[in-house]
FIKOLZA-1660 file (N, C-alpha, C; in steps of 0.1 Angstrom, whole numbers, plus 5000, padded with zeros to 4 digits):
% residues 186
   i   px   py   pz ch aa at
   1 4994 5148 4941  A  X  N
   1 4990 5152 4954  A  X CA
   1 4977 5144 4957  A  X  C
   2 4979 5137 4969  A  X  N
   2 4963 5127 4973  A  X CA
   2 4954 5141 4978  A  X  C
   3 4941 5133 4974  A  X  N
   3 4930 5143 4980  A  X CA
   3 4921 5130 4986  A  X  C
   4 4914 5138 4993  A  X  N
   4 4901 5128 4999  A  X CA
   4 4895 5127 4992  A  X  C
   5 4890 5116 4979  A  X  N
   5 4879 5114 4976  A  X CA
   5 4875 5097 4974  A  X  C
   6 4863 5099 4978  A  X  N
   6 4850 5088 4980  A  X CA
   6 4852 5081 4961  A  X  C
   7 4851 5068 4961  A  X  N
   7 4852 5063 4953  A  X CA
   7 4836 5055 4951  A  X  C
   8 4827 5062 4948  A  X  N
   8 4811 5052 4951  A  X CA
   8 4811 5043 4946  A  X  C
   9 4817 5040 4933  A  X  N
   9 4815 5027 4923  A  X CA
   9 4819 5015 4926  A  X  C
  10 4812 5005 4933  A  X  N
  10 4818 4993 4938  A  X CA
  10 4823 4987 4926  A  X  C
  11 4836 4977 4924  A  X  N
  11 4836 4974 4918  A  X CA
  11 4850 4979 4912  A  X  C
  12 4857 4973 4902  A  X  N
  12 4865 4979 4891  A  X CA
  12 4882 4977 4893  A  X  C
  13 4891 4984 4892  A  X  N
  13 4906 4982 4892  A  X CA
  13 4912 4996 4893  A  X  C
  14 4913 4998 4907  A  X  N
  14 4922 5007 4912  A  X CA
  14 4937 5009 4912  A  X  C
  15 4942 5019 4912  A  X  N
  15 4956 5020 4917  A  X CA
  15 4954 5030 4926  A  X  C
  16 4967 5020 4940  A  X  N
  16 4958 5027 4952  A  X CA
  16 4975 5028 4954  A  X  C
  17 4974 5045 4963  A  X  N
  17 4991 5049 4970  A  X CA
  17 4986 5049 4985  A  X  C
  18 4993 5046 4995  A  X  N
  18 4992 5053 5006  A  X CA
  18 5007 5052 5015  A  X  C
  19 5010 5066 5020  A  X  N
  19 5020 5070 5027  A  X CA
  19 5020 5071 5040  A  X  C
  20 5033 5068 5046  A  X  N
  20 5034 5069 5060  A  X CA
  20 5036 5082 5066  A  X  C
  21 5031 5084 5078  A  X  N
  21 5030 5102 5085  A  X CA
  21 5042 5108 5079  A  X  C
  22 5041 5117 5074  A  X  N
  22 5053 5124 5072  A  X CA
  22 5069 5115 5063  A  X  C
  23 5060 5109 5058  A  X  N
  23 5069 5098 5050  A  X CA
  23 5081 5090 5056  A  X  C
  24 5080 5086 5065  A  X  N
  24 5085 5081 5076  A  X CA
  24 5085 5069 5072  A  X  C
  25 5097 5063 5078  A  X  N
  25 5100 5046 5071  A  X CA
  25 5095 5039 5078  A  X  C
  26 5082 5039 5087  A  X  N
  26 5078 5030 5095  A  X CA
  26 5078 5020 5092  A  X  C
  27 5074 5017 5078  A  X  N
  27 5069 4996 5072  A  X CA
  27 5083 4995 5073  A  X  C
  28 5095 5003 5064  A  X  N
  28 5107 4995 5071  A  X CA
  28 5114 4994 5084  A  X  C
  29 5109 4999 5090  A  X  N
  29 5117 5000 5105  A  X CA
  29 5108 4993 5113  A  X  C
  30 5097 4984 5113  A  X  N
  30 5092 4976 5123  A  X CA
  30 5086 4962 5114  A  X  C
  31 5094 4964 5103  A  X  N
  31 5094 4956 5091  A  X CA
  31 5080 4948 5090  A  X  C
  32 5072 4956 5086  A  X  N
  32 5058 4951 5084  A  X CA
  32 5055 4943 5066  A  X  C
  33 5065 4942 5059  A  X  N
  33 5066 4938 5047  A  X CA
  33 5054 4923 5052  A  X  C
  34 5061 4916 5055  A  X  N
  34 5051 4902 5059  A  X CA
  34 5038 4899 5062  A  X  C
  35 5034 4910 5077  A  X  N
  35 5024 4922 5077  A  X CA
  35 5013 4923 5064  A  X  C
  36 5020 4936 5053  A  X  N
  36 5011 4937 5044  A  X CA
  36 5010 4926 5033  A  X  C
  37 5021 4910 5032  A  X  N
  37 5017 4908 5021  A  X CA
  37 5006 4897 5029  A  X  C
  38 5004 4894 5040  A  X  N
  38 4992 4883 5049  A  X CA
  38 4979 4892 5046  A  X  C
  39 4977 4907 5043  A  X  N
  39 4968 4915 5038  A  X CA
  39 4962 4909 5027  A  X  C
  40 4974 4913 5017  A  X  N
  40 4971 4910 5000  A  X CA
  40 4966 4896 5001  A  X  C
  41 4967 4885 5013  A  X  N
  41 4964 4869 5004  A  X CA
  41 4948 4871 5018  A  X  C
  42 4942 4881 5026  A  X  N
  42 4931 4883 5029  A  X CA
  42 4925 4888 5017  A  X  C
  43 4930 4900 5013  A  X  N
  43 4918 4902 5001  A  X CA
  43 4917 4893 4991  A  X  C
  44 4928 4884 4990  A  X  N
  44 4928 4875 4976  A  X CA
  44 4918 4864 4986  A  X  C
  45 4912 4863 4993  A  X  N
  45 4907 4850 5003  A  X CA
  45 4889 4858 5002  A  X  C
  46 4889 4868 5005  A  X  N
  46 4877 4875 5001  A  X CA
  46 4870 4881 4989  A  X  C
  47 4880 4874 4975  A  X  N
  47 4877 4874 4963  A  X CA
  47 4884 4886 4953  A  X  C
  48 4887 4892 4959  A  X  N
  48 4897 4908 4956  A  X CA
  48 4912 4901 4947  A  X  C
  49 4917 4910 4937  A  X  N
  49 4925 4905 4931  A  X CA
  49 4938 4914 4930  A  X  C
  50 4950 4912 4933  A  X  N
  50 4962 4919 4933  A  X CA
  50 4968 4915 4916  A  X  C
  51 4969 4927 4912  A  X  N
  51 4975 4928 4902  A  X CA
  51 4990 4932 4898  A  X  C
  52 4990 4938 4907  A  X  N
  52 5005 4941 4910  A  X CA
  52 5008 4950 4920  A  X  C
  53 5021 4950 4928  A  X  N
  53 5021 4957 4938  A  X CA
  53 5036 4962 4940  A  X  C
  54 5038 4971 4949  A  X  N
  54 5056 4976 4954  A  X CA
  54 5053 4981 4969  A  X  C
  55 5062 4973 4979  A  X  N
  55 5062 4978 4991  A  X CA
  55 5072 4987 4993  A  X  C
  56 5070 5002 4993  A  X  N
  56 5083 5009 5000  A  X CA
  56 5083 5010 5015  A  X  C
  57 5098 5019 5018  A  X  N
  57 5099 5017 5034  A  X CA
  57 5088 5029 5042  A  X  C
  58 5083 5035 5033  A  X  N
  58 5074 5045 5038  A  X CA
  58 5060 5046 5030  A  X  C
  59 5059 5042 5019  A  X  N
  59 5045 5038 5013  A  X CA
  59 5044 5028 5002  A  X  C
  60 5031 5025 5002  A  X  N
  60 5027 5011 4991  A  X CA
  60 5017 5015 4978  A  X  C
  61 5021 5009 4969  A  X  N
  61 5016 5012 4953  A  X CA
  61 5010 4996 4955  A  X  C
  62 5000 4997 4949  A  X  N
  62 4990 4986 4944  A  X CA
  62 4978 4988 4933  A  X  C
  63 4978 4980 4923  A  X  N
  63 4968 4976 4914  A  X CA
  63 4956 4966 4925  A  X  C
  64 4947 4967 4924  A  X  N
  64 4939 4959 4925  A  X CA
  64 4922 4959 4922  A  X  C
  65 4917 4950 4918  A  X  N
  65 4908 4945 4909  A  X CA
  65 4900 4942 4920  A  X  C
  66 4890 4951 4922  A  X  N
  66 4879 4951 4933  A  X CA
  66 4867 4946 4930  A  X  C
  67 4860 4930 4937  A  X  N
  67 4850 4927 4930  A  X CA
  67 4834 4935 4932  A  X  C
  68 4823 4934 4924  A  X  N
  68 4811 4943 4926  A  X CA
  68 4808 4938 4942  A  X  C
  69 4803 4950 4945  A  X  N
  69 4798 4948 4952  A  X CA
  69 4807 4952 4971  A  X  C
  70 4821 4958 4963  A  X  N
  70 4830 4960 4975  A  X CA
  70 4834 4975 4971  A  X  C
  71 4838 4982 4980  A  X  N
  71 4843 4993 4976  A  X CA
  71 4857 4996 4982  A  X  C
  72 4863 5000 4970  A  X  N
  72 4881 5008 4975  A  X CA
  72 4881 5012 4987  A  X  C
  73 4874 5022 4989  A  X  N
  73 4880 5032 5000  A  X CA
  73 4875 5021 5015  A  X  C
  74 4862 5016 5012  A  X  N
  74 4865 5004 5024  A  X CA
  74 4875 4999 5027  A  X  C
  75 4880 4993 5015  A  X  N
  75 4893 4984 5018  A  X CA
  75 4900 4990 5024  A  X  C
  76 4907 4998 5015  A  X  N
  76 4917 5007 5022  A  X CA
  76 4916 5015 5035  A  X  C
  77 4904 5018 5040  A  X  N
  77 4901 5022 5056  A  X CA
  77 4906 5012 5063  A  X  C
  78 4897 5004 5060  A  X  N
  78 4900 4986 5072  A  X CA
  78 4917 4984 5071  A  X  C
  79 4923 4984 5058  A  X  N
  79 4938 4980 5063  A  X CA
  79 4943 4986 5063  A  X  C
  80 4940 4997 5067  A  X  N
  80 4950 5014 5069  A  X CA
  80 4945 5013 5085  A  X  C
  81 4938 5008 5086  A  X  N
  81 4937 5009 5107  A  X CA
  81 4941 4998 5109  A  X  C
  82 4941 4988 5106  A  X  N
  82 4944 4973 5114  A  X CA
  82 4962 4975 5108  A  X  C
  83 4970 4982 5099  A  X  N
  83 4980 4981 5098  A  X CA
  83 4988 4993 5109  A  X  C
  84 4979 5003 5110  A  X  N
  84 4981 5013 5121  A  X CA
  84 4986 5008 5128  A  X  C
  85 4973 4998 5136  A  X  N
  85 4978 4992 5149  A  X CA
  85 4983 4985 5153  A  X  C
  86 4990 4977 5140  A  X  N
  86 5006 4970 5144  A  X CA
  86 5016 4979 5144  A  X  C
  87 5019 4986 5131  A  X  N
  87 5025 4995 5134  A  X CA
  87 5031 5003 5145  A  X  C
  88 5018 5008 5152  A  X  N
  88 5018 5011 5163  A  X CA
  88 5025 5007 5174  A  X  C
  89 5022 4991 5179  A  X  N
  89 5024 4980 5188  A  X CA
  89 5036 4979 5183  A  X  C
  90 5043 4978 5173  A  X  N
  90 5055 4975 5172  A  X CA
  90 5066 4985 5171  A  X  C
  91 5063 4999 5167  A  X  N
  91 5068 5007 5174  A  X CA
  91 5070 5009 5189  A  X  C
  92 5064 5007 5194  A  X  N
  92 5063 5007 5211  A  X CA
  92 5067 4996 5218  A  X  C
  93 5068 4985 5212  A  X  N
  93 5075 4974 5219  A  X CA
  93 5091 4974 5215  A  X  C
  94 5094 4980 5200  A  X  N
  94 5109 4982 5200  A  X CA
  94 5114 5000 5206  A  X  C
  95 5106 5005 5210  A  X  N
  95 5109 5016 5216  A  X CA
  95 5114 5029 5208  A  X  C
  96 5104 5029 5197  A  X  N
  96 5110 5036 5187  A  X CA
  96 5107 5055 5191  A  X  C
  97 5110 5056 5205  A  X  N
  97 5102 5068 5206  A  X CA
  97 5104 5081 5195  A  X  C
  98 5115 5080 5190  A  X  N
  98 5114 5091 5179  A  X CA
  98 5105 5092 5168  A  X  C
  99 5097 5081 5164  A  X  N
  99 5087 5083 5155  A  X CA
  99 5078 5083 5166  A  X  C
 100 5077 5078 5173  A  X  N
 100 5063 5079 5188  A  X CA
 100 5060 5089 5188  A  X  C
 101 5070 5103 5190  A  X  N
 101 5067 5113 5193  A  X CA
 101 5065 5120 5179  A  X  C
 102 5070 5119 5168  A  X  N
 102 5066 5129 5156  A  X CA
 102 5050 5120 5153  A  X  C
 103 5048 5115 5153  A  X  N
 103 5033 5110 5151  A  X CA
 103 5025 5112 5162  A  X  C
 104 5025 5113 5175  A  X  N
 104 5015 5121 5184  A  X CA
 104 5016 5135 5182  A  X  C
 105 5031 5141 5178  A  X  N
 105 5020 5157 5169  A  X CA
 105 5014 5154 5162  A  X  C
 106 5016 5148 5152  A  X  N
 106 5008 5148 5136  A  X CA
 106 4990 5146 5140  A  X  C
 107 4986 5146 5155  A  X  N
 107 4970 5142 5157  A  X CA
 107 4964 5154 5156  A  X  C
 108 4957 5154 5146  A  X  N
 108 4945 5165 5148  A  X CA
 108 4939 5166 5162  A  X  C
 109 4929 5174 5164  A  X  N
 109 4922 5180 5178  A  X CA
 109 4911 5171 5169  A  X  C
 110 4910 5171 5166  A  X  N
 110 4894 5163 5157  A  X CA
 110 4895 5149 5161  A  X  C
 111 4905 5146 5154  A  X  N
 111 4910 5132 5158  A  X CA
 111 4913 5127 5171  A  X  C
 112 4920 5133 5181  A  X  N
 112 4923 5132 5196  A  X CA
 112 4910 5130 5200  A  X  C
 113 4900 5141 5197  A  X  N
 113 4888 5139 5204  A  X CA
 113 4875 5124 5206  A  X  C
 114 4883 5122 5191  A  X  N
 114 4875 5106 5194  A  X CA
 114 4888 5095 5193  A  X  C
 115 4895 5100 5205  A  X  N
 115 4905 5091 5209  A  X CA
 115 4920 5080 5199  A  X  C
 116 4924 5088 5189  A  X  N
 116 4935 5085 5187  A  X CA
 116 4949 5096 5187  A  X  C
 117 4954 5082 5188  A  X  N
 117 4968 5091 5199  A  X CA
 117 4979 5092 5190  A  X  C
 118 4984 5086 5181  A  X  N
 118 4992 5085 5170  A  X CA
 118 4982 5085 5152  A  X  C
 119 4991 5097 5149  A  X  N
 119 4992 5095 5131  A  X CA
 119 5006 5086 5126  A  X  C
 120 4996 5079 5119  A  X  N
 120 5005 5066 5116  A  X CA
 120 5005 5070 5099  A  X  C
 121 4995 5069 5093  A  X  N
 121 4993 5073 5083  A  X CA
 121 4989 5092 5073  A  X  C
 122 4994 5093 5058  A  X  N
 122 4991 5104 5055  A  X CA
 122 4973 5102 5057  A  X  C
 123 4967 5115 5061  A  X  N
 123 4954 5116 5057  A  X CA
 123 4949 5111 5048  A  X  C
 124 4950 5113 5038  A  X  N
 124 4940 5104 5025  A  X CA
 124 4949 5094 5016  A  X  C
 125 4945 5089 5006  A  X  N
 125 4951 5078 5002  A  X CA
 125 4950 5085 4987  A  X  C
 126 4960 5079 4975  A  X  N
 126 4958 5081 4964  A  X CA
 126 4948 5068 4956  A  X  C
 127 4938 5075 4947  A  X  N
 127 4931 5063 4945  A  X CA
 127 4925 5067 4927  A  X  C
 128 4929 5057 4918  A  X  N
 128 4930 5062 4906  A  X CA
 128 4917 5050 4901  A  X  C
 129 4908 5052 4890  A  X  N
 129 4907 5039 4888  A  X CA
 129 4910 5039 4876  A  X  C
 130 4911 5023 4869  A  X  N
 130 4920 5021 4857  A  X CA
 130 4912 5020 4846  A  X  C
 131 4909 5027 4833  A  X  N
 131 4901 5027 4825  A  X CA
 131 4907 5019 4816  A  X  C
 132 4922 5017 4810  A  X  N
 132 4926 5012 4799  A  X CA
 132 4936 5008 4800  A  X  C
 133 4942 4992 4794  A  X  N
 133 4946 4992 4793  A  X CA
 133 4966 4994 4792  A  X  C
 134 4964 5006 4784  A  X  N
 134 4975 5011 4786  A  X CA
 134 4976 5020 4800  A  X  C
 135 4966 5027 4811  A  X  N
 135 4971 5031 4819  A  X CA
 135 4977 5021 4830  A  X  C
 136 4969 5012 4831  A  X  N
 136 4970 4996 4838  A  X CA
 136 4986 4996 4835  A  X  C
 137 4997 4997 4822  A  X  N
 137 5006 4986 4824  A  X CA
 137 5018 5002 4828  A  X  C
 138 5011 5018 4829  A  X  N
 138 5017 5028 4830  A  X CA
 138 5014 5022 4846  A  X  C
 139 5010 5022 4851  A  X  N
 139 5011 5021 4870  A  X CA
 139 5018 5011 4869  A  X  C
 140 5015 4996 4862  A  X  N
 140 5028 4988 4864  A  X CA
 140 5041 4988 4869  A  X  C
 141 5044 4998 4853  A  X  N
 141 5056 5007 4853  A  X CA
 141 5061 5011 4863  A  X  C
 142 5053 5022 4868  A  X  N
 142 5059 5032 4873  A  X CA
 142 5062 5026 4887  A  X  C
 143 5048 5015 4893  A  X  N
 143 5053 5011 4906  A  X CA
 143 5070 5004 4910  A  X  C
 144 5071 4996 4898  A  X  N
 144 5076 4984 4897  A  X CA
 144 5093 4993 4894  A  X  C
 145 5093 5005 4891  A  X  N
 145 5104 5011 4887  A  X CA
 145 5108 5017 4901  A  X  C
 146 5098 5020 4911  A  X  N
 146 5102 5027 4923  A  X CA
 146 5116 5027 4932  A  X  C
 147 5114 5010 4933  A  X  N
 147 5126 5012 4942  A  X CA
 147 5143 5007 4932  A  X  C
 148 5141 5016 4923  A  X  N
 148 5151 5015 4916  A  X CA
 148 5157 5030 4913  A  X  C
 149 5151 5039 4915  A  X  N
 149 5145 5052 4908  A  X CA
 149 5145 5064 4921  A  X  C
 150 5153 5071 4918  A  X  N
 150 5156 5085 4926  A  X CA
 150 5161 5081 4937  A  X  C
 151 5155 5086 4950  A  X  N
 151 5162 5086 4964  A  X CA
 151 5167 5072 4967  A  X  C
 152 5158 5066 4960  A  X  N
 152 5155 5052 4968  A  X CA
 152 5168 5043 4965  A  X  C
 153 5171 5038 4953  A  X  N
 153 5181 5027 4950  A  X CA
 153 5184 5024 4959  A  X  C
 154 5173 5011 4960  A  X  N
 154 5172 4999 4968  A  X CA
 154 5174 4988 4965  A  X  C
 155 5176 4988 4951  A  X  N
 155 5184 4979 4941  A  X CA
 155 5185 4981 4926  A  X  C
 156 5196 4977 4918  A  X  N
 156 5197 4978 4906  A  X CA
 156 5190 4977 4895  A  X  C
 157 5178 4964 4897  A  X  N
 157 5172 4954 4888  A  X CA
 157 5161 4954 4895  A  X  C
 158 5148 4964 4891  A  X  N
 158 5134 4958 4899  A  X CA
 158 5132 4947 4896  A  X  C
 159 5132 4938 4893  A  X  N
 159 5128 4923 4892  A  X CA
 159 5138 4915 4905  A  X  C
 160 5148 4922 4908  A  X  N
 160 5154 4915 4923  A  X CA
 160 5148 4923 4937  A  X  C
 161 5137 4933 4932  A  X  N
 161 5133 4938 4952  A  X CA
 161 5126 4930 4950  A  X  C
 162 5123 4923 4966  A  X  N
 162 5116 4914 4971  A  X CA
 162 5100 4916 4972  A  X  C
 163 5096 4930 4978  A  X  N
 163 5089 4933 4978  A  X CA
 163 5081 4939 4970  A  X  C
 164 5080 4930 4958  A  X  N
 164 5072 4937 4943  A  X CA
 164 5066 4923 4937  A  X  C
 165 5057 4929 4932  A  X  N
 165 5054 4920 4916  A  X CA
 165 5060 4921 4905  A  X  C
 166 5073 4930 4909  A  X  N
 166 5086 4931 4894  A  X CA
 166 5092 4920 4887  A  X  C
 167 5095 4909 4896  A  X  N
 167 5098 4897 4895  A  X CA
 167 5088 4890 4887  A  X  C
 168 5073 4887 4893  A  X  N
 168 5064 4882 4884  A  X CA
 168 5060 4882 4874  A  X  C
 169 5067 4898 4869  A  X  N
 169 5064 4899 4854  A  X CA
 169 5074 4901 4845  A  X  C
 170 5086 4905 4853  A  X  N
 170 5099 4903 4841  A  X CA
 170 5106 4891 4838  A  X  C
 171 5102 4882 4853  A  X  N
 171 5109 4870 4852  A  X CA
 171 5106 4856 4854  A  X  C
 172 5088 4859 4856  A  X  N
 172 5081 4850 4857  A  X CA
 172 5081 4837 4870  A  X  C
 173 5089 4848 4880  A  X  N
 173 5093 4838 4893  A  X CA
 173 5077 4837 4901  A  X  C
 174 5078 4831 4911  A  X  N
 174 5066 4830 4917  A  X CA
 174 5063 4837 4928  A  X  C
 175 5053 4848 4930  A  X  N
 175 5049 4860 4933  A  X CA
 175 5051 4854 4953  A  X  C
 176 5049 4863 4959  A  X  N
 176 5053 4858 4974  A  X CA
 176 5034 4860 4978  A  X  C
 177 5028 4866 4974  A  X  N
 177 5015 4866 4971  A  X CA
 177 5002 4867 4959  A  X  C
 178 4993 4858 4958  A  X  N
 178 4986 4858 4947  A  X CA
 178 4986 4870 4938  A  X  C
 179 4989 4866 4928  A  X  N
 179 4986 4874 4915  A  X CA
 179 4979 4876 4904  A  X  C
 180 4971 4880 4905  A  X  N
 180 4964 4879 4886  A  X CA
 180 4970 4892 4879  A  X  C
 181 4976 4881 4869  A  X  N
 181 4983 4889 4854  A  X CA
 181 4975 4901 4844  A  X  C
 182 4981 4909 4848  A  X  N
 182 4977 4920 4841  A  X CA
 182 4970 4917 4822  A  X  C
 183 4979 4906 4820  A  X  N
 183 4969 4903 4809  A  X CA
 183 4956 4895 4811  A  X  C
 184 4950 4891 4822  A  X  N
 184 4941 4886 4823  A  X CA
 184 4927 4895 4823  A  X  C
 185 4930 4910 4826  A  X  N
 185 4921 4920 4826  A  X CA
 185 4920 4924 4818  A  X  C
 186 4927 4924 4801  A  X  N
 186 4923 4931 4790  A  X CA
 186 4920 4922 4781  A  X  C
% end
């Protein structure tokens, strides 16, 4: 279960979740995949390091290696609103009013009041940070297993979804966005 919490410690190697309103397939349905990996090679351009990652059609798993002096939950504010607002924009240009309208309920009165009109995103984000080794290659895991695994079977072989670093590490193909190898952190 995500909770809100403040991560103070600049610095270090996160595993970060975050979900769409109501788990809603918005990244796949205005297919923002492209979207978030132009993200991943901003933070790799501002020194931040992707260590592995899984795009679902309604939320994203990520490793990343946050340098001193920056903090998680920044990051993740900044491209949880600048992804909103595509999101957004491209819901409404393909006319998706059925999620239009379940996400102008989901607005708090808190929220409305300083002017937002859609919940695009869950409230808080999941945010772990990675102490060892072995928890580092357990998120690996488990990301990289996702869209193979329960509701989802999105394909047979995580190493063939596109939208992973599954590939990068089972099969050594070349990542669609910068990667630093999990063995490079231990």
């Amino acid at each position: 279960m995500s909770v809100r919490t403040n991560h103070w410690r600049e610095g270090g190697v996160f595993f970060c979740t975050f979900t769409c309103f109501r788990w809603l397939p918005m990244i796949d349905r205005v297919s923002m995949y492209g979207w978030i990996n132009d993200w991943f090679k901003r933070l790799h351009a501002e020194g931040d390091r992707l260590v592995g990652y899984v795009i679902m059609p309604n939320h994203l798993h990520m490793l990343l290696l946050v340098q001193e002096g920056r903090s998680i939950n920044r990051i993740l504010a900044e491209g949880k609103r600048f992804m909103a607002y595509e999101i957004r924009k491209r819901l409404i240009a393909g006319d998706h009013q059925d999620m239009l309208i379940i996400m102008a309920d989901g607005v708090r009165s808190s929220d409305a009041s300083r002017g937002q009109h859609f919940r695009v995103f869950e409230t808080s984000s999941d945010i772990k940070e990675c102490w060892s080794e072995k928890f580092l290659h357990q998120k690996l895991d488990y990301m990289h297993a996702n869209p193979v695994n329960g509701k989802w079977s999105l394909v047979d072989d995580p190493a063939k979804y596109p939208y992973s670093s599954a590939g990068f590490y089972m099969l050594g193909t070349d990542p669609a966005v910068p990667i630093m190898h999990v063995g490079e952190l231990v």
